[in-house]
N, C-alpha and C positions, 0 to 999 in steps of 0.2 A: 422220773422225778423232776418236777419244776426248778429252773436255776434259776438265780436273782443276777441280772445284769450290773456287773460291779462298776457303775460311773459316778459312785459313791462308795467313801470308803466306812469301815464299821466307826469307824469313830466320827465320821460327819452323819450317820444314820443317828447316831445316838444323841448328839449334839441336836440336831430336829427334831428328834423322842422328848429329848426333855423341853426347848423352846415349845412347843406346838401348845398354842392354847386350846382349840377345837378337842371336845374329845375324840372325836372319829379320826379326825388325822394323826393322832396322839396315837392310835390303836392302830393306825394301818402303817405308820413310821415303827412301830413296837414290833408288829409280825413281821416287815421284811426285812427289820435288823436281827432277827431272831432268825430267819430264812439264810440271810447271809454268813447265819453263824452257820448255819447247817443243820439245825434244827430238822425234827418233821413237822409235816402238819397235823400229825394228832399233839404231838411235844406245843407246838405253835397254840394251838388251840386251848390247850390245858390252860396255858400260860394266861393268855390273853381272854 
């Protein structure tokens, strides 16, 4: 299973989730906060 490299914490992922004007960046800040949660990637996918 893919890990997410933690040099961000979940509360700075989310802080850039919600800042991010772009929607694409908006979506890929969304999946690897949701990665970092521990999420899968089908859960991830649903989500997003």
């Amino acid at each position: 299973m893919p890990q997410v490299v933690r040099h961000l914490t979940l509360r700075e992922l989310e802080r850039r989730y919600k800042k991010a004007k772009d929607p694409v960046e908006k979506t890929r800040f969304q999946a690897v906060y949701h990665a970092a949660k521990g999420l899968s990637a089908k859960e991830i996918a649903r989500i997003t």
